[in-house]
N, C-alpha and C positions, 0 to 999 in steps of 0.2 A: 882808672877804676877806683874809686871809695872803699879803703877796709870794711869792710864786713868783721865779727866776728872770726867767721870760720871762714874759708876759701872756700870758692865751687868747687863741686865733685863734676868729674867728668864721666861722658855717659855716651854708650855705643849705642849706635841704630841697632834692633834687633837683625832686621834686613839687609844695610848693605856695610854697615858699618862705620858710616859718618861719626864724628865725633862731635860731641855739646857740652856744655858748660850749664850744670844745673844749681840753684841754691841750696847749700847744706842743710837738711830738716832741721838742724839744731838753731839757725838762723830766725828770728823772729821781722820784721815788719821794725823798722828804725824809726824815730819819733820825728821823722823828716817824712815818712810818709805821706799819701794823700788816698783817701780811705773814698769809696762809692757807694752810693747806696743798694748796689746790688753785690756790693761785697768784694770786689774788684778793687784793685791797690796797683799806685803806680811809688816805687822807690827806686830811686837811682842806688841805692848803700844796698838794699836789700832784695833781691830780685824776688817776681813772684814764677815759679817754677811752674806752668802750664799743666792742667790736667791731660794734655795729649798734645806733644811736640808734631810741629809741622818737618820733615825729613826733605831737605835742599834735592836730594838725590833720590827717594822714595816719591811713588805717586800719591799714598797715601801716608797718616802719618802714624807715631806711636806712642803710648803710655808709658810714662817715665818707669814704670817699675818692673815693664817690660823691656827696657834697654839695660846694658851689662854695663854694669859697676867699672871701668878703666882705671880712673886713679882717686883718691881722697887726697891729694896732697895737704902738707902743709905750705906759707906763701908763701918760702923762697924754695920750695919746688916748684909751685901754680907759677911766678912769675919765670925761672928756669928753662921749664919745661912745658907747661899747659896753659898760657895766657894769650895766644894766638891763637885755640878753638875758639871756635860763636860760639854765643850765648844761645838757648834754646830759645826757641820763638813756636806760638803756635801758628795752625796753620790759618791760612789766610779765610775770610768770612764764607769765601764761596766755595774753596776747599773744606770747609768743614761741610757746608749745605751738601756737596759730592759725600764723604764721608757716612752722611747721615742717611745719602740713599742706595749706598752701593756695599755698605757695610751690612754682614748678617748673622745671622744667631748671637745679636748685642744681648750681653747681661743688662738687667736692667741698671746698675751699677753705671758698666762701659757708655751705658744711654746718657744714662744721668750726666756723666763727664761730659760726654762730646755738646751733647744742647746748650750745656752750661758756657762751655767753651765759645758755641755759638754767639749765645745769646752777648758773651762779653764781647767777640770781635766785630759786632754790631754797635754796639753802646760806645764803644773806646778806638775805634780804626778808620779813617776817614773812608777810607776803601768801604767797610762795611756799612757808614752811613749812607754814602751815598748811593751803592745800591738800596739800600731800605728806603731813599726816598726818591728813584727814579726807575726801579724795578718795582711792577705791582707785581709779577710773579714771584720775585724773589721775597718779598713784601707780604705776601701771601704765606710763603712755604716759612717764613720766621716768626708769624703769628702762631702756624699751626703748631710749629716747633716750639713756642714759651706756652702753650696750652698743653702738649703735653709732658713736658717740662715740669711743668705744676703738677700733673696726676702723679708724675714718680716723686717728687718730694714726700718725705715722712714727716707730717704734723704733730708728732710725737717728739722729737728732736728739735731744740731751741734753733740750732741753727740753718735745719731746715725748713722751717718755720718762717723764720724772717726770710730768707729766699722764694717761701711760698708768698707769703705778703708782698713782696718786691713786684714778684711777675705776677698778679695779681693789678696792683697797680699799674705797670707798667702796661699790664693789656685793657687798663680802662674797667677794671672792677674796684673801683674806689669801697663800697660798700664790706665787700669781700674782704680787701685788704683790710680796713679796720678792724674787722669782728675777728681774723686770724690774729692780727696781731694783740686786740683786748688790752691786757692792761700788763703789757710787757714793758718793762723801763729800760734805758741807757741811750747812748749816744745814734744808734743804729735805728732801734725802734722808733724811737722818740721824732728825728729825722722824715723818718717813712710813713709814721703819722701823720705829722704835719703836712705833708707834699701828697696825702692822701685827700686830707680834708681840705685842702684847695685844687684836691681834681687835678692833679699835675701827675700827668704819665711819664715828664724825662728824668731821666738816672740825674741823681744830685749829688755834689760833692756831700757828705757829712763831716762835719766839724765840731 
């Protein structure tokens, strides 16, 4: 494992009690990172902590802030003691698609995570491409899922904003995506413009 900053905190299942290995909030995104245009980062130094952990032992899975705190350590406790739990991982593309139909009374919030979560283990997990491009049902229910997806985004919030622009694009609203995004600058925006006005719906590395 690559120092980090801070060690993982380690973190209980609320349900059966598995244990995981999650990124310390204090940890930022390492300048080795690799950044996506829907906002999705892969770092080997720096993990990205999952909006809603897939549970090995659960059938469904849970929100980091809903599992129990076990240990903060520092590293020569983590390597001691806590460096044989997994890392969290979320759950798999068509575990979440389950998720998204068998889960009820979601806050709009809980929604927002889980689709989000989708919508990334589609974009980033071979597993998830290739249902998306030999499943038209499943094909189908991930379309309807980045539609509404986009109605719960706040256009009010920068950052929700470019994620609305993103799945915009990505569902083939080129037009849309531009006039959301307008005359927003930086490396993100800038990016999602560009791949907008040449009609490019796939998720791009930005650089």
């Amino acid at each position: 494992m690559q120092q980090s900053p801070f060690p993982p905190v380690v973190l209980e299942c609320p349900e059966c009690g598995e244990k995981y290995l999650i990124s310390n909030e204090s940890n930022r995104p390492s300048e080795n990172a690799t950044f996506f245009s829907d906002g999705y980062y892969i770092d080997e130094q720096i993990w990205r902590t999952p909006g809603i952990i897939g549970c090995v032992t659960c059938e469904l899975g849970f929100l980091p802030q809903k599992g129990k705190v076990i240990a903060t350590p520092n590293w020569d406790d983590f390597y001691k003691n806590w460096s044989h739990i997994k890392k969290a991982e979320p759950p798999t593309a068509g575990a979440l698609a389950l998720e998204l139909r068998t889960r009820r009374n979601m806050t709009p919030e809980i929604e927002k995570i889980i689709r989000k979560e989708f919508w990334f283990a589609v974009n980033h997990t071979e597993v998830g491409k290739l249902l998306l491009a030999n499943n038209e049902k499943f094909k189908n229910f991930w379309n309807n899922s980045l539609i509404m997806f986009e109605e719960l985004l706040d256009p009010t919030s920068n950052e929700e904003c470019l994620l609305k622009a993103e799945v915009n694009r990505q569902l083939g609203r080129f037009e849309q995506c531009l006039s959301i995004i307008g005359s927003l600058q930086g490396k993100l925006p800038n990016a999602i413009r560009v791949e907008a006005q040449k009609e490019n719906s796939i998720v791009v590395v930005v650089k």
